[in-house]
N, C-alpha and C positions, 0 to 999 in steps of 0.2 A: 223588392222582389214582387213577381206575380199576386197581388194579394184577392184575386175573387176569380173564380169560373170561370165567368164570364171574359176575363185577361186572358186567361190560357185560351178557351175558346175562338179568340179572334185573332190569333196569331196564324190564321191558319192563310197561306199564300193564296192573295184573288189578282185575278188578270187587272190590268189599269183598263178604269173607265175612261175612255173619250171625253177628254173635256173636264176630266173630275179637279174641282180646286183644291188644290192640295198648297198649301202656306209655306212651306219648302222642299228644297229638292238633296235626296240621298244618292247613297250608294250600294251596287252590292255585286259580287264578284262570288260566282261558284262552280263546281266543274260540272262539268258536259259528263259523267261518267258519276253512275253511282257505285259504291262501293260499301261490302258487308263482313265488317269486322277490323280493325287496324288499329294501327295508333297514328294518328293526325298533331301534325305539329309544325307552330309559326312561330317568329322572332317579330315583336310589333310594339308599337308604342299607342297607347290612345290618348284618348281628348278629353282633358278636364273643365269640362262647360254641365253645369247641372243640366237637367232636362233632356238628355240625349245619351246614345252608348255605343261602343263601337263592339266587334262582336268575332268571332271563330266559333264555327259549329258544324254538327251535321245534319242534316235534312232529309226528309223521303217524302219527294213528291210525282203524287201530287200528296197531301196530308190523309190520303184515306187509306190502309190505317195510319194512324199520326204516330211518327218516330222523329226524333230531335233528340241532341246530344250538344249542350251549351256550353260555350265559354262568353259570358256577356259584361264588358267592364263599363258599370254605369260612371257619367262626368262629376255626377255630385260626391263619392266616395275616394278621399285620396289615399285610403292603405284598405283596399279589399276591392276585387273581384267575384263573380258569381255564376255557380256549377249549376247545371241544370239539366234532366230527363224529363221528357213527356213521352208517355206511350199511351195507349188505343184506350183503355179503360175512362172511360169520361173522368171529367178533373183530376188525371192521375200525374199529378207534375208534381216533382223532387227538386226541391229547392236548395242549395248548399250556399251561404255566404261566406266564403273564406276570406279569412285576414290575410293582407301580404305584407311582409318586413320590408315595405317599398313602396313608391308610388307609381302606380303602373302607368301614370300617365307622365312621365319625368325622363325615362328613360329606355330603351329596348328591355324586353326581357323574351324568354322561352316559354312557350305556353306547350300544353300539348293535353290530347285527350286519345287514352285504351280504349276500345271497345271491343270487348270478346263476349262470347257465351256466355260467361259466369258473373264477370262484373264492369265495373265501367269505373274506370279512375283518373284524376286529372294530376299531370305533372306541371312543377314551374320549376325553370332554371335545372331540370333533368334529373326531380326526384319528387317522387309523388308524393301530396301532398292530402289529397282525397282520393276515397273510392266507394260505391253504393255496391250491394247488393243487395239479395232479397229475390221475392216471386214478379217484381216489375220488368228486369233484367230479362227476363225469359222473353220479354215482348216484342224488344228490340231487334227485332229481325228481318228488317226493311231495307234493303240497298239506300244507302241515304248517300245524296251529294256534298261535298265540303263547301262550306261555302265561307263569306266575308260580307259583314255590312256594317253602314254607318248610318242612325236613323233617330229619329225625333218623337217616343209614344206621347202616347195622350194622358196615360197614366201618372199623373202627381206623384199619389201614392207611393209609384215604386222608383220613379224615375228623378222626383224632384220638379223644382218648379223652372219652365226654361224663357231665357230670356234670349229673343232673337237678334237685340243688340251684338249679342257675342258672337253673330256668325260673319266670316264661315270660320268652319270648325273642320279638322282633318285629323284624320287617324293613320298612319303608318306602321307601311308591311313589309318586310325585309325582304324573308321568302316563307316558303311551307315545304312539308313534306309529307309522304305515305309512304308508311311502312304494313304489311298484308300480317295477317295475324295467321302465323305458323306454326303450332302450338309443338315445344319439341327440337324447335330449332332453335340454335343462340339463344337471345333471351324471351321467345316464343314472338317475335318480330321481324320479317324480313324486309329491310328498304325496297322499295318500286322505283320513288322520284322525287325530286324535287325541284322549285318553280322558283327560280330568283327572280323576278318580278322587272328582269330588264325591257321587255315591252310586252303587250297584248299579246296571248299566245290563244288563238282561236282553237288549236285541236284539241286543245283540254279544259279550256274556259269559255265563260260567257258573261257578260252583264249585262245585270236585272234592269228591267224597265215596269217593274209594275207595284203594286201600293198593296194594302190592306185597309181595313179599319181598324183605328186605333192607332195607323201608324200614322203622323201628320208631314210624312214624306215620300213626294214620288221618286221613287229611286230610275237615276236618266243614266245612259253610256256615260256622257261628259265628265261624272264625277268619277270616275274612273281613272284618276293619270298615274303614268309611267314614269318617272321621274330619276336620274343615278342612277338606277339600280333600287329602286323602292317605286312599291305602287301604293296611292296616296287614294283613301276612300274621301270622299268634299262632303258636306251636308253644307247646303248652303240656301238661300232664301230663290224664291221664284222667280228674282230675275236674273238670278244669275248664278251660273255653273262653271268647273273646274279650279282648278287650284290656282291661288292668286297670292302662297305665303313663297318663303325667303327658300335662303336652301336648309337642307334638311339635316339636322344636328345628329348627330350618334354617336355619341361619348357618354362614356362609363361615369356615372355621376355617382352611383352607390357603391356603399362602402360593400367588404362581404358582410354574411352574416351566419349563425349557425345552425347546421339542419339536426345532427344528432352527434351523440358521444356515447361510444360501445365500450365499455372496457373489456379485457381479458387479465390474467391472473395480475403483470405488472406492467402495463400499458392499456392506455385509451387512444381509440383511435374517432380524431374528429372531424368531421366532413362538415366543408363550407360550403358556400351558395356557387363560389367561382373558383377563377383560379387565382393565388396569392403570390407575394410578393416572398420570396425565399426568405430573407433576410428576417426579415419581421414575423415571418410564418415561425420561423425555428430559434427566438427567441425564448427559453423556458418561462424564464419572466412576465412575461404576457397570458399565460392559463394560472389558473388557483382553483383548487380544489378542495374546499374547507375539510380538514380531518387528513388530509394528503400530502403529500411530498411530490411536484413535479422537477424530474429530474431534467430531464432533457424533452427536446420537441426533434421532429427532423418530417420535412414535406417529402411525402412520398411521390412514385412517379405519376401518377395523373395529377399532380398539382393542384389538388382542393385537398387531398386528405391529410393530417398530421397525427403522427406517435407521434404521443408524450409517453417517455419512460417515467411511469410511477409507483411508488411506494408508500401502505399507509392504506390501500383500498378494501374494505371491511365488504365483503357480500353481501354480509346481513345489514346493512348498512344503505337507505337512501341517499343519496352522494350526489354532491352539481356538478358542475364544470362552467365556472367562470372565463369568459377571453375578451382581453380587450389591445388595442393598437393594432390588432393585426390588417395588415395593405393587401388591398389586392394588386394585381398588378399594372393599373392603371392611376396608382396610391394613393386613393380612399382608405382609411383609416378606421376602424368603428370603433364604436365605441363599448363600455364594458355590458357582454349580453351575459347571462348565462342559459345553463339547460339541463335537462338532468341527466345523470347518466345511466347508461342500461346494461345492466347487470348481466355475463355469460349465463348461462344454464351450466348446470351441475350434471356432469355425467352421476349417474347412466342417467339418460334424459329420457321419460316415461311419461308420455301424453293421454290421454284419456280421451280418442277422438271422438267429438259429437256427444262429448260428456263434462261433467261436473268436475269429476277428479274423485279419484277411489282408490285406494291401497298403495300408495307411493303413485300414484300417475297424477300428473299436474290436468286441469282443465282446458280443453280445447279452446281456440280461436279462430276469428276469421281473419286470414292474413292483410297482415298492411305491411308498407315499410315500416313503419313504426316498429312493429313488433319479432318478437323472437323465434315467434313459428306462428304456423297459422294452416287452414283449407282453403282453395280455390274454389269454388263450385262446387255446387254439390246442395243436398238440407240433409238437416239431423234424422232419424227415426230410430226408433225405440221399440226393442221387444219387449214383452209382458215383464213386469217385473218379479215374479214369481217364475220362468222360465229356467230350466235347467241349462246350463252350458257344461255341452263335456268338453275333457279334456283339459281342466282347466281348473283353478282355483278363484282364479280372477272375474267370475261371473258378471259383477257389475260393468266389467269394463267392454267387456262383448255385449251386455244388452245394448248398447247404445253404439251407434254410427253414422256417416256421414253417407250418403247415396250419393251417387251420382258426382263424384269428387273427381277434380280432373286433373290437380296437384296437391303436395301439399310441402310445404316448405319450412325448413326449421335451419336458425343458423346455428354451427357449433362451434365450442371455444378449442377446436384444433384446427392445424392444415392435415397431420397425421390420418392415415386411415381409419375407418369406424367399420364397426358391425351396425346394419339398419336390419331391426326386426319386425314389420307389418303384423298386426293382430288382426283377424279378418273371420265371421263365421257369417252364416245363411242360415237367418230365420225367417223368412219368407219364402221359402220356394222348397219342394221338397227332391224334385227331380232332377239330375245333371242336367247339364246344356241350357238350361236356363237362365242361368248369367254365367256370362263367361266375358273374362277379360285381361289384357295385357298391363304386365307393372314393368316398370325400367326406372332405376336409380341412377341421376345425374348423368343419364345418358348413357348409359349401359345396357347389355343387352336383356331383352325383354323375358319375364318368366309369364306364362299362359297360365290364367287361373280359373278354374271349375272348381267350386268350395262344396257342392256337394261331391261331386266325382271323386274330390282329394280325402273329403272326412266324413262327407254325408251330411244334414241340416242339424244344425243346430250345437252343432261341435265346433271346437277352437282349430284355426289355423294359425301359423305363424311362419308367415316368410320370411327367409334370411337372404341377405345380399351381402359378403363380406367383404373387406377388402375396399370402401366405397371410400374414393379420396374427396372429401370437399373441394367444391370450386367456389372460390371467394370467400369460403367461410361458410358457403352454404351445401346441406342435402336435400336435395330437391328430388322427390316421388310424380313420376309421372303415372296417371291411368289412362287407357284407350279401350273404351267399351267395344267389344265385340257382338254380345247379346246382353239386350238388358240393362244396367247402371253399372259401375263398379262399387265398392264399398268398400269400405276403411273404419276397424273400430279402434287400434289402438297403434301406436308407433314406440318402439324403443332402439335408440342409439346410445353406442357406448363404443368408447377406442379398444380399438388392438393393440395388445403389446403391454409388458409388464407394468405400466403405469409409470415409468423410470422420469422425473420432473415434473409430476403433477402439484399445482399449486393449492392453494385452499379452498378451491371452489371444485377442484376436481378436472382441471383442464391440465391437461398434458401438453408440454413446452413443444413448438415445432419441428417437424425434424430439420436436417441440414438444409440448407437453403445460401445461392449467393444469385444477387443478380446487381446490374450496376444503370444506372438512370442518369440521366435522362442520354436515350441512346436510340439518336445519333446523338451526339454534344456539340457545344462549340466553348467549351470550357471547365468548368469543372463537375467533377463528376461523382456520384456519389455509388458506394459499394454498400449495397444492403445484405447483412450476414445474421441467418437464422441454426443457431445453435441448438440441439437437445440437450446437452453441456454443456461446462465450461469449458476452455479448451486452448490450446497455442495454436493462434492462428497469423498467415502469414499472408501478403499479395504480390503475386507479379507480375509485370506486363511487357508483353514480346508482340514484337512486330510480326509481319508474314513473313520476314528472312530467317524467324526465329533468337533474333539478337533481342536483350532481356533490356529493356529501356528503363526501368522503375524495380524496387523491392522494397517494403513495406512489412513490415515485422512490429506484428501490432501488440504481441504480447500476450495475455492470457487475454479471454473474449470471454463474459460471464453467460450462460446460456439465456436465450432468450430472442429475440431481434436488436439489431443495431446495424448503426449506420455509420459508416467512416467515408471522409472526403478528400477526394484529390485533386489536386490543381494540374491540369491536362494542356495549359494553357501555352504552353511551350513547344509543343507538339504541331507536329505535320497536320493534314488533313490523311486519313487512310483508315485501314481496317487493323486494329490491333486485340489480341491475344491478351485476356484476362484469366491469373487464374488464383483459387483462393486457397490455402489448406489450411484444414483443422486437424491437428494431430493425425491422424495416417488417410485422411480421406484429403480428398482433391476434388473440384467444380473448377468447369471452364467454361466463360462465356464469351462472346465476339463483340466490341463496340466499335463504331464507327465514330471517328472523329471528321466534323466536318468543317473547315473555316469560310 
């Protein structure tokens, strides 16, 4: 890593000198167009030669104020890469070393870097992995260009020692993309473009011809080439330029590996690095779960994720999740990892936002994937602690909140509806109209908030949104300031409806549900059947003439999720007529078979 001032200091982009000696020659590749705020993301292999790094990042230049957002994979490390922020505040660089369960320099992987307002997070392989916030975030607010290089510091320290026998040295880039940062929409992301690297594309790129100090490389066009469908960065020595290696390998050499394991009342659900091999994926035999029973596995439709039906899962209870044999689908095998697993939240789910935790409300956090709820933006503040709150019993739980919050996210252990209830008072301001702002729950329509207009300062509010169905397991609160910050002191979620199937954690079984994968198919097919009961359920499948080609009488189905499979393989190519019943209810969905 950067390890003195002075490092950070000199990274700053200078013109090439006329004539300046520079010991060898790099590369660097970045767009003509800067851009403020997205998610940036390549498919790339680098170069395992100590002394040297290949790189994804973003830039704003010229560096005055100095804005950078790093992905830099040095040659001397063969399981970790390295996150990095510099903003305007002198020596103000954020260093992150992350491990990777891979050698980035062995095989392609996905790289990608968020930038929004509130925080900056890096994904690999399409599940974040890090992310900073804090008061540095705020500074980043500079049109910065995407850029690519491949370069040689001077730096030991952070770089290793380099030996120029080893060159030339080549990093490989698939392609890239940018997606504009939409807060509100999809998953606050919307695609622009992307660059498959089939040859030089001048209206959006350009390559670097100039140096620094500290860098021991003049970055020239030449290292630059176009190659298959891959653009290839050279660092190569002063007499000579462009790429002079074989062709270019891109095969799957890593095995998977695992990102997390959620349980719900009697299934965990476990998300890998890629996509697996069915077979081996939905082997029960291959997870263990010390203190557990896995009963069954089955790969769901995006192909990384697997249920495992289990029995034996204690809440109170820290608990792993063991997997080993599992293929992806290029059949790398891995070997046995474990991880832990993360435990549902227990309705009623009662947060203490921007607080400790007081009277039944758990303690806030700041969201990651990792975690089960969290705030996006925003800081804490804190009213007097002696302050009276009306309205309310719960006083500690309103002295404290989140300002300036722009989501906030919790997953829960239903698909069923919930009630989301917002805690929300103003003890800063004493007038209407002086913060005022819009909330909308998972994309529902927007309630207009004035918390003194609604209760006056220093009094409790509580907004209700009923009826709010998770998407993917999650509830997701949007804010959109109109005057002033928005503010969040407390969240409580809890389902609707008699509680009819809740397990021992307090999660309420799903309601009915049938859907059938992989669709289109070209073989067999799998029917995913979500019960709030037990129940006699039945399947049939009719063509578009209406003539019934299949009937499947499965028997009693225990409530819960499951999966039954059917072999479709005999069948035409065409559009056919699924449909499922459980005792007097009926689902009907369309699959395409295609040969």
């Amino acid at each position: 890593m950067r390890s003195t001032a002075l490092c950070a200091l000199v990274l700053m982009l200078l013109p090439a000198v006329p004539g300046e000696a520079k010991p060898y020659r790099g590369a660097e590749y970045r767009t003509i167009a800067a851009m403020t705020y997205g998610r940036f993301e390549v498919r790339m292999r680098s170069a395992q030669v100590s002394g040297m790094l290949a790189s994804f990042f973003t830039y704003h230049d010229p560096a005055s104020p100095w804005n950078e957002i790093d992905i830099e994979t040095l040659g001397r490390y063969s399981n970790e890469t390295q996150f990095t922020t510099i903003v305007p505040t002198q020596n103000d660089t954020h260093v992150q070393r992350q491990a990777l369960s891979f050698n980035p320099h062995a095989a392609f992987h996905v790289y990608a870097i968020e930038w929004t307002p509130d925080y900056v997070a890096w994904r690999v392989d399409g599940v974040e992995v890090y992310r900073q916030t804090g008061t540095h975030i705020a500074q980043l607010v500079e049109p910065q260009m995407l850029m690519m290089n491949i370069w040689q510091p001077a730096y030991v320290d952070w770089v290793g020692t380099f030996n120029p026998a080893n060159l030339p040295v080549y990093a490989y880039y698939d392609w890239a993309k940018y997606y504009s940062y939409t807060p509100g929409v999809g998953d606050n992301f919307t695609f622009q473009w992307t660059e498959d690297f089939t040859a030089l594309n001048t209206s959006r790129w350009r390559r670097g011809t100039h140096t620094w100090d500290g860098n021991n490389s003049q970055f020239v066009v030449e290292n630059v080439v176009f190659r298959d469908g891959y653009m290839i960065l050279c660092l190569t020595d002063s007499l000579h330029s462009g790429y002079d290696g074989g062709a270019i390998v891109d095969t799957d050499i890593d095995p998977p590996y695992l990102i997390s394991a959620r349980a719900w009342s009697t299934s965990v659900r476990v998300l890998f690095s890629e996509l697996l091999e069915k077979t081996s994926a939905e082997l029960a035999g291959n997870y263990v779960i010390p203190g557990a029973a896995v009963g069954g596995a089955s790969l769901l439709a995006d192909g990384r994720t697997v249920l495992l039906s289990v029995s034996g899962l204690n809440p109170a209870l820290s608990q792993t999740l063991a997997a080993f044999n599992v293929k992806d689908t290029a059949g790398n095998a891995m070997g046995a990892k474990s991880i832990p697993i993360i435990k549902p939240l227990a309705f009623p789910i009662k947060i203490d936002v921007g607080g400790s935790g007081a009277n039944g409300f758990v303690a806030d956090s700041v969201w990651t994937f990792a975690r089960q709820y969290g705030a996006v933006g925003g800081t804490v503040i804190a009213a007097s602690p002696g302050l009276d709150i009306g309205g309310t019993s719960d006083d500690s739980v309103f002295r404290s909140a989140v300002e300036g919050i722009s989501f906030y996210n919790a997953r829960v252990p239903t698909e069923g509806a919930v009630l989301v209830q917002l805690l929300m008072t103003e003890t800063k301001y004493q007038d209407a109209g002086r913060r005022v702002f819009d909330v909308s729950v998972n994309g529902g329509p927007a309630q207009r908030v004035d918390l003194v207009q609604q209760a006056g300062a220093n009094n409790a509010v509580t907004l209700s949104f009923a009826d709010v169905v998770p998407q993917d397991g999650f509830v997701t609160v949007r804010f959109i300031a109109v005057t002033d910050k928005p503010v969040l002191s407390g969240i409580i979620i809890q389902p609707i409806g008699d509680g009819v199937g809740e397990g021992r954690t307090g999660e309420r079984q799903p309601p009915l549900g049938f859907s059938v994968y992989p669709n289109p198919l070209n073989g067999r097919a799998n029917f995913s059947i979500s019960l709030p009961r037990g129940d006699e359920v039945a399947i049939e499948v009719y063509d578009l003439l209406g003539r019934r080609i299949t009937a499947l009488a499965l028997g009693r189905v225990e409530s819960g999720e499951n999966v039954f499979h059917w072999d479709a393989r005999n069948l035409s190519s065409g559009m056919y007529i699924c449909s499922m019943t459980a005792g007097e209810q009926t689902l009907t969905r369309r699959l395409l078979l295609v040969r």
